[in-house]
N, C-alpha and C positions, 0 to 999 in steps of 0.2 A: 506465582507468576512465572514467569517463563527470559529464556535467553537467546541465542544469537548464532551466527552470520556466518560469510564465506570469505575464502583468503586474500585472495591476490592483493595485489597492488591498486594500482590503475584498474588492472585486469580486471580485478576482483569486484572493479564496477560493471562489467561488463555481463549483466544478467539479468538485462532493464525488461523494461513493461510497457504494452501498449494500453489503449483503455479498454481494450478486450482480455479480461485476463481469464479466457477459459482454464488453465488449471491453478487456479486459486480456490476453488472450490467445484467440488465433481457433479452437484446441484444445487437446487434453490426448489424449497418448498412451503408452501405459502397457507395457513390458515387466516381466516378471519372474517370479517364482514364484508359491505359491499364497497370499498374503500380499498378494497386490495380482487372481488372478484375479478375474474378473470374470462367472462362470459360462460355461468353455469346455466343461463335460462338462454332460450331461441326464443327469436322476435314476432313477436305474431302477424302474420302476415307473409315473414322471411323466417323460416325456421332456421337456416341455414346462416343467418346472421347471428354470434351470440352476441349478448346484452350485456353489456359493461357500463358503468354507473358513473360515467364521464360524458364529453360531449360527443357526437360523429363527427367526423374528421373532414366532411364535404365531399364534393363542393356547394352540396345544397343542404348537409344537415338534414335531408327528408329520411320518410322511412326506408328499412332497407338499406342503408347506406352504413360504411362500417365506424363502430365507436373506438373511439383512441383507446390505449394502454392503460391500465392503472397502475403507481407507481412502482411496485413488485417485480410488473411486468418489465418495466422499463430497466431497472437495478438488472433482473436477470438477462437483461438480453445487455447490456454495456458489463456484464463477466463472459459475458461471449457463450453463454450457454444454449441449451435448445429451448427453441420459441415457448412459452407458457404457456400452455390450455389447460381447460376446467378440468375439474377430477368427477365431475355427476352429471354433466351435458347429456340430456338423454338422446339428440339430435347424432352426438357422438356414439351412443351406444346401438343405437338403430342402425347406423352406418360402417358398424364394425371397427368404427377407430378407434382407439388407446386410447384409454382417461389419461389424462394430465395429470401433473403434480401440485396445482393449486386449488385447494380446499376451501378457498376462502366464497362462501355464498352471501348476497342481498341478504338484509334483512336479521343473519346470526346477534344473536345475544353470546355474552359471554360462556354461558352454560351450554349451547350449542355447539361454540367455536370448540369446547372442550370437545361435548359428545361427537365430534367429527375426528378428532384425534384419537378417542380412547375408547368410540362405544361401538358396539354389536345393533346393526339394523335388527328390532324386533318391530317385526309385521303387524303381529297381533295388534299391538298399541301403536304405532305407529310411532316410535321415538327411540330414538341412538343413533348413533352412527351420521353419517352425511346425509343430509337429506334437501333435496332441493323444490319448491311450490313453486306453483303459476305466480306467486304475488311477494311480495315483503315482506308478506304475515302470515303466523302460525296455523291460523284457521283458512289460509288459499290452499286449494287443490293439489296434492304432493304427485308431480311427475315423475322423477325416479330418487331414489334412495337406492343407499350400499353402505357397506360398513366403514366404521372408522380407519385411519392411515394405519394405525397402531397393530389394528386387527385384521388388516388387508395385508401386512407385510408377513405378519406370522400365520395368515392360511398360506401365504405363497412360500413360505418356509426362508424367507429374507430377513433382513436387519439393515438398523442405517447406517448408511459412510458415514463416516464420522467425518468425512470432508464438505459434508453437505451445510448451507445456508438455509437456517429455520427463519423465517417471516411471519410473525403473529402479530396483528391487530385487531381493536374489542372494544368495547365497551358504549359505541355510542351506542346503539339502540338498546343497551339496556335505559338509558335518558330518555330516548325517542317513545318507548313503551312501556315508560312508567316503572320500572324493577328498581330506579335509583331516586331515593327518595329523603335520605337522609345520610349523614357522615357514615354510620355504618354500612349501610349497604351502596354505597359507593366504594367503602373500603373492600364489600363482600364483592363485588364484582372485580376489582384488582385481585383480589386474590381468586379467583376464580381463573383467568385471562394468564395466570402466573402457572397456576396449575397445570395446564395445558402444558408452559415451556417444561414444569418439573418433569412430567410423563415423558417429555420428547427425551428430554436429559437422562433419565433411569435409563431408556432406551437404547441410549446409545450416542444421542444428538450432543456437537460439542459449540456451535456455533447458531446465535439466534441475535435476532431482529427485531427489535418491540417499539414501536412509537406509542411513545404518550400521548392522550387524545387531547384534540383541539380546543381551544376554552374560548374561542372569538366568536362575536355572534356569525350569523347565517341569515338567509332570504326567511327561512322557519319562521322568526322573529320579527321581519323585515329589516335587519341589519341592528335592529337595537338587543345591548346588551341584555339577558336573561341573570339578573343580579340574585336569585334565591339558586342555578344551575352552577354557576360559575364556580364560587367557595365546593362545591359539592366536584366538581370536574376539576381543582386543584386540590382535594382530599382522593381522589379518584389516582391520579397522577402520582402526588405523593408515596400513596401507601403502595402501587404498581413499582416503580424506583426501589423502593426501603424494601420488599420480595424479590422481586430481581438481582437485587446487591448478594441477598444471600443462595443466589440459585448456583451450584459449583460447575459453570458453563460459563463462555465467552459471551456475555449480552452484550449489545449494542442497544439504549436507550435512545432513539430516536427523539430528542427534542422537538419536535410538529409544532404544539403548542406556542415556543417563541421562535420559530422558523415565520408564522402568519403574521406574527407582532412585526417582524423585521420586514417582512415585505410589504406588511399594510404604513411602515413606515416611511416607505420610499418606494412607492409601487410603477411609478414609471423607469425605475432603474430597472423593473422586471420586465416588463412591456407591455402593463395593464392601465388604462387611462385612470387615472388620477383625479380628472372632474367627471367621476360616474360613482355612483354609490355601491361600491365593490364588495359590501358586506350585505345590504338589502335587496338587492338584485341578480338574476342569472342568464346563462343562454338559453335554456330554454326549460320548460316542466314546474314552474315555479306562479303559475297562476301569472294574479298582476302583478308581480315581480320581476316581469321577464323586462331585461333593459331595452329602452326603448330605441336606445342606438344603436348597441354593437350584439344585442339577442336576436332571437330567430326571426323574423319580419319587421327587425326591426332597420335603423337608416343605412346602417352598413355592419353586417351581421360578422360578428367575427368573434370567436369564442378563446382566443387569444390576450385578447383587451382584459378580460373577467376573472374574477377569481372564481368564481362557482357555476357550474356547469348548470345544476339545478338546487332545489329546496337544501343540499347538503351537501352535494358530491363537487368537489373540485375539478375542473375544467381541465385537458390536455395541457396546457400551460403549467399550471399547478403543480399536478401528476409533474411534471417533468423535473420542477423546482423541489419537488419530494424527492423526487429519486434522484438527483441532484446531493441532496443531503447526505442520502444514506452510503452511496457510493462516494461518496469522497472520505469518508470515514472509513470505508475498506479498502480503501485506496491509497490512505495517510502512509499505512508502515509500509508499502509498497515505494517508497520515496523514503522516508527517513532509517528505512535499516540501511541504510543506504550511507548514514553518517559514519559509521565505523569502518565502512568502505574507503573512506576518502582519506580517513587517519592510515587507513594502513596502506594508501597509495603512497601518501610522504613517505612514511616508513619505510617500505620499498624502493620507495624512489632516492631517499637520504642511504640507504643500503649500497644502490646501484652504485652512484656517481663515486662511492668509496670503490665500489670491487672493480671499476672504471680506470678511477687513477690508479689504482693500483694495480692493474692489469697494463698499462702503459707504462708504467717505468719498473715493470717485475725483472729487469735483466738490466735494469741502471740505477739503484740505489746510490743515495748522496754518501760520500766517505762516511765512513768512523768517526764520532763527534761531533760532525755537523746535523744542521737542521735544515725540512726543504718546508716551503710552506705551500699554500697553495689558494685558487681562489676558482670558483665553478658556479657555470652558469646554464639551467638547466630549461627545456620547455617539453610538456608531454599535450597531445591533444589523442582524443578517444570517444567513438560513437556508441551509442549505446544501443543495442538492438531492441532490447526486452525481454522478460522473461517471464514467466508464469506469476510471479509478485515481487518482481521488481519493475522499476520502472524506467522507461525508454527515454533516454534525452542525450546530450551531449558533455562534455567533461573536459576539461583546460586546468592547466597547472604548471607554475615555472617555481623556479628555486632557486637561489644564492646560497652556497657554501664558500666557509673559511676556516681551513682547518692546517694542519702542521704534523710534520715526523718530527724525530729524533733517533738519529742511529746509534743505537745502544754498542754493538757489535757485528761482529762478521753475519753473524745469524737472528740478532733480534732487532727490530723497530717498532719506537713506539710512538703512539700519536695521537691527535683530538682532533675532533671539527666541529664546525656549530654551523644548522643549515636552517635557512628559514623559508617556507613555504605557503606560495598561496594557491588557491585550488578554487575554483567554481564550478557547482553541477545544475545544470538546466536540465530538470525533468517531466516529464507527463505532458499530455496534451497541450497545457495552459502554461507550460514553461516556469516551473517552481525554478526557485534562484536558490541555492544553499552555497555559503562563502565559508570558507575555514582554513584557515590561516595557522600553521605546523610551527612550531619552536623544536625544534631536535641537538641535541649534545650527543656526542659521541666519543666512545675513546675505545682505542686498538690496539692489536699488539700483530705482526706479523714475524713470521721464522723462515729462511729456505737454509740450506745448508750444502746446496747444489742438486741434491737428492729428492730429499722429502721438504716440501712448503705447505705454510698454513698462515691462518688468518682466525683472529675472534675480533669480535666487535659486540660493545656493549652501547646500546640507545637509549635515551629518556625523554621525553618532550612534552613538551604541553600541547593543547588543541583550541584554539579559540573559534569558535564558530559565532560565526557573526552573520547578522542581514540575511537568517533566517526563515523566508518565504513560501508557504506552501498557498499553491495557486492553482483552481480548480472552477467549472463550470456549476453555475448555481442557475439554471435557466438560460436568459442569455445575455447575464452579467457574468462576470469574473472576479469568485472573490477569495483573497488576499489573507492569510493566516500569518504573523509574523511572530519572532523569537527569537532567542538568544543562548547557548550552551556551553561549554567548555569542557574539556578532557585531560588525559592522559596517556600517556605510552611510554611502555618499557619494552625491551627487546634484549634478548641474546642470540649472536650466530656465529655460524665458525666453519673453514672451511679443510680440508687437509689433502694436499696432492702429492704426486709423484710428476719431477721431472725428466720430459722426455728427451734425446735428441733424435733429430731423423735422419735421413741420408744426405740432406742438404744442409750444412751450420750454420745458413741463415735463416734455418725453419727451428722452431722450440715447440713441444708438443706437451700441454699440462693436465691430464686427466685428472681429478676430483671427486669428492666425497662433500655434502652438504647438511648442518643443521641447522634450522632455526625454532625458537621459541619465541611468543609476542604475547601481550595481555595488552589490549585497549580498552582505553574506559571511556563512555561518551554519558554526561551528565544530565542526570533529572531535567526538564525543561517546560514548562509551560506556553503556552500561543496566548499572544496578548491579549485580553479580554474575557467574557464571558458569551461568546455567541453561541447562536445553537448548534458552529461547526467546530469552535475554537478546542483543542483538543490539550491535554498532559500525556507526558510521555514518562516512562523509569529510565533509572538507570540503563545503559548496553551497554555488554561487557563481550568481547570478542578474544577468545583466547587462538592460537593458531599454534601448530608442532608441523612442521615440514621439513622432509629427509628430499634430498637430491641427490643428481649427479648429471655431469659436465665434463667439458673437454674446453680447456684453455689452448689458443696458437699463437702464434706471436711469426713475423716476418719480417728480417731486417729487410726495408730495402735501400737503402744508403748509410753511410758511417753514421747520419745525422739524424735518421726517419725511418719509423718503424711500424707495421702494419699489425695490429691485434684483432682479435677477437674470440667471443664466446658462445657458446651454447648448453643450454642445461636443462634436463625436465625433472620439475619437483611434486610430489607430491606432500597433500594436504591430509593430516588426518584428524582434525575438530571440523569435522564435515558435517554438522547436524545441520537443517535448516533454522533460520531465525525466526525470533516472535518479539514482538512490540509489545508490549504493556503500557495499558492507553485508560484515560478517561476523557468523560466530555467535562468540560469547566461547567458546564452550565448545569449537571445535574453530578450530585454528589452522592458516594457511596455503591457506584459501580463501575468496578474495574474491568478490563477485559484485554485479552490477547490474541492479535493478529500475526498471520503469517506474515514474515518479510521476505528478501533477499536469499535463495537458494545457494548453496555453497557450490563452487565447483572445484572439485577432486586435483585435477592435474594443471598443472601450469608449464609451460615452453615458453623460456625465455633466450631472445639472444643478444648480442651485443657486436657491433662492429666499431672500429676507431684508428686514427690513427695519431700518433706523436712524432712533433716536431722538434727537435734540439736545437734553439737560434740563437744560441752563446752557451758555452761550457757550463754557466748555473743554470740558465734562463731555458724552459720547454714552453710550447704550446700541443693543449691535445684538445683533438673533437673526436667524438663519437656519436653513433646512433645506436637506440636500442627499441628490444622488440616485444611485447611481450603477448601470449595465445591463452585464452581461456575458455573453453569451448568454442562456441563458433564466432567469439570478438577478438579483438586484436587492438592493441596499445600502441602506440608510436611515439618516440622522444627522440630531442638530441639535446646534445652539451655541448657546451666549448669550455676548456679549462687554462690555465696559465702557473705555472711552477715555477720558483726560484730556491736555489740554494746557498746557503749563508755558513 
């Protein structure tokens, strides 16, 4: 399995995601049936229309008229990639234009879906490679044929990105034509459909897509269960999962299966009528099965209402509730790498408000023997732009410290706080809610001696994350993934300067030197439930090593009131990108690793404030601070209150 994330603070939230996330992955390539084609056949009549196994999008559903997405389609173009077409259109080849990157044709058996991946068109016989017929069936008319993906890359002398999104889906028409007829050869067709992803994997492929196929009846039937298919298409599923698990590639097992169960549960949540027979009836192609209300001539035709477009193919609706799934699973760690971001914004921010106060009373320490205490009260808010896999929202966070010196000596003080912190991050389209609530202790020691000054600071704290929601588009409901986590942090930093005087003695000038080291721990966690989104998450562990440097000022401007501030830029060097370690609850024995949250290198931070002295023990200080992380930007302030005893 794999680890983790970028630095900053706050900042270090600042690296969000819209729902486009074009570099999360540099393609998407697609085998399989007619459940993922992408229009490899022209329509007779419109050559120029291709045929996709969904319904037409209107307004009249006639011929000619263009068919929706299938869900692959859909996934790829919400990563913001380039539009999907067939890889064998021969319409496309006649017309000089670029095969596409989806392989998936009508009609493929699992042995097909393979020999499109891995086989050599031989003419002779007429079998390998891609091949595309007039019809569904083996024995229709073959309009064009080419070689496999596998075989098509290594004549052109290429190889896969290893950034690229594999899509395989399989197995129904080995059921439809008879090849699945017993537990074994329903196991022989999962492993077959598995094959394919191994080939892609030797190859090079690091990231794949597999739904498990659907067990709910069909129009096929007339909406009544097929109880001798069923047992046979969950041995099918099974033994598909239990290969998968051991494939050493990032799978996504697409739960399909009880994605249909949950929306046949509650189908007007999706916005399919509820008193229609949504398993025995279609929009249109389905004989006397076609609905009599909302199918093609029928009282108000609308192929929204339906779950199935025809005899087997799900409706634009559907499709959409599919890709719905799948994208919000790629979409998950683009949101929670996000949790070690938030820890280390407290971190940062319990950091700050120390080198804060301590920047305001750096030329006024309490005598020899006494103790000053102190009490701080802190608000940060911050936008989130987005980034290639993180994700775009917004970010709020205040803080209470209470903490105390002790002056040791002319040159040492030493001291503790305890800060507590709450944070909320609103992210993604559908506004996920993540609440985490910082416990931090800290103890310090600072030195000047007129000359040379310095500071260490050691932090520990716990992490409670709580009301844990991850919130995402399932069609055109919104649904709701909840959880619960908790952590850890430890921190060491230190700072050591030379002070300046300048031509004026009520200016101080403090240049610097900066280290810190951090280790976050953000804990195993599970989403309530077992749905086909609910996901498990590992351990994240976020280590951070950051050198700086800075220029401390300071500006009397009355016996009583003093003008500070800072600036500093640090660099980050546990700069790898993050990965999430995920399962789905609902299918067990396959793990997998998504990117998260890109780290970014440099940080600019500043700090402005000023201190008020309103009786010989008693100060008041505010400040604002600032902090830059590529092209985002942080904002706080504090007010604090000081007495001396």
């Amino acid at each position: 399995m794999k680890r983790v994330l970028t630095p900053l603070a706050f900042a270090c939230l600042l690296a969000g995601a819209t729902s486009a996330q074009a570099g999360a992955y540099s393609g998407m390539v697609v085998f399989g049936d007619s459940l993922s084609d992408a229009g490899q056949r022209p329509e007779a009549g419109a050559p120029s229309n291709p045929v996709r196994h969904t319904n037409r999008v209107g307004p009249g559903f006639g011929p000619g008229e263009a068919y929706g997405y299938t869900s692959p389609m859909l996934i790829n173009d919400r990563l913001g990639l380039t539009p999907q077409v067939a890889s064998t259109n021969v319409m496309r080849a006649l017309n000089g234009q670029a095969d596409g990157d989806n392989w998936a044709v009508g009609g493929y058996r699992t042995e097909q879906i393979y020999n499109s991946i891995t086989g050599v068109f031989d003419p002779l016989t007429g079998i390998g490679g891609s091949q595309v017929r007039a019809g569904l069936n083996y024995s229709d008319p073959l309009i064009r044929q080419r070689d496999g993906y596998l075989v098509n890359l290594r004549n052109q002398g290429l190889s896969i990105d290893p950034d690229t999104l594999f899509y395989l889906n399989g197995g129904g028409n080995d059921f439809l034509q008879g090849l699945i007829v017993d537990d074994a050869s329903a196991r022989a067709a999962a492993g077959r459909l598995v094959a394919g992803v191994r080939a892609l994997q030797v190859a090079g492929g690091r990231y794949f897509m597999v739904p498990l196929l659907v067990d709910v009846a069909s129009p096929v039937t007339g909406g009544v269960v097929n109880t001798a298919q069923v047992p046979l298409a969950r041995a099918f599923n099974a033994e598909l999962a239990a290969q998968l698990g051991a494939v050493h590639a990032e799978v996504i097992p697409l739960n399909v299966p009880l994605l249909y169960r949950e929306v046949l549960a509650d189908p007007a949540a999706f916005g399919f009528d509820p008193t229609q027979n949504l398993l025995g009836t279609c929009f249109a192609g389905c004989g006397g099965g076609v609905n009599p209300v909302h199918g093609l001539g029928g009282i108000a035709p609308d192929p929204s209402r339906l779950i199935y477009a025809d005899f087997v193919h799900p409706t634009t609706a559907m499709q959409q509730i599919l890709a719905d799934q799948g994208y919000s699973i790629l979409a998950a760690p683009w949101e929670l790498s996000l949790l070690p971001q938030a820890a280390e914004s407290a971190l940062r921010g319990s950091q700050e408000r120390l080198h804060q106060q301590w920047l305001g009373d750096a030329g006024a320490w309490q005598a020899v023997g006494r103790w000053r205490g102190f009490v701080d009260g802190s608000t940060r808010r911050a936008d989130l732009d987005g980034g290639d896999t993180s994700a775009a929202g917004d970010v709020s966070g205040n803080g209470l410290s209470l903490g105390g010196s002790y002056r040791l000596s002319e040159q040492w003080r030493l001291g503790a706080a305890l800060d507590v912190q709450e944070q909320d991050l609103e992210l993604g389209p559908r506004d996920s809610d993540y609440g985490l609530r910082s416990y931090l202790a800290s103890a310090f020691a600072q030195y000047r001696d007129g000359l040379l000054w310095g500071d260490a600071m050691l932090i520990a704290g716990y992490l409670d994350y709580q009301d844990l929601e991850r919130r995402f588009a399932l069609g055109q409901t919104t649904r709701t993934e909840r959880g619960d986590t908790d952590g850890q942090v430890l921190a060491l930093g230190g700072r050591l300067g030379i002070e300046l005087q300048a031509g004026d003695p009520r200016l101080s000038l403090r240049p610097f030197v900066s280290a810190d080291v951090a280790r976050i721990e953000v804990h195993s966690y599970s989403e309530d439930g077992a749905s086909s989104t609910a996901l498990s998450y590992d351990d994240q562990t976020r280590d951070s090593r950051r050198l700086g440097v800075g220029l401390q000022a300071r500006f009397q401007l009355a016996e009583d009131a003093e003008l500070f501030g800072e600036i500093a830029q640090e660099k980050e060097f546990e700069d790898e990108q993050s990965e999430v370690d995920m399962r789905l609850n609902s299918v067990a024995g396959v793990d997998f690793s998504l990117k998260g949250v890109e780290r970014e290198e440099h940080l600019t931070r500043a700090t402005l404030g000023l201190r008020q002295r309103l009786a010989p023990e008693l100060a008041l200080q505010v400040g604002y601070d600032y902090r830059k992380a590529g092209d985002d930007a942080l904002h706080g302030i504090g007010l604090s209150l000081s007495l001396d005893w």
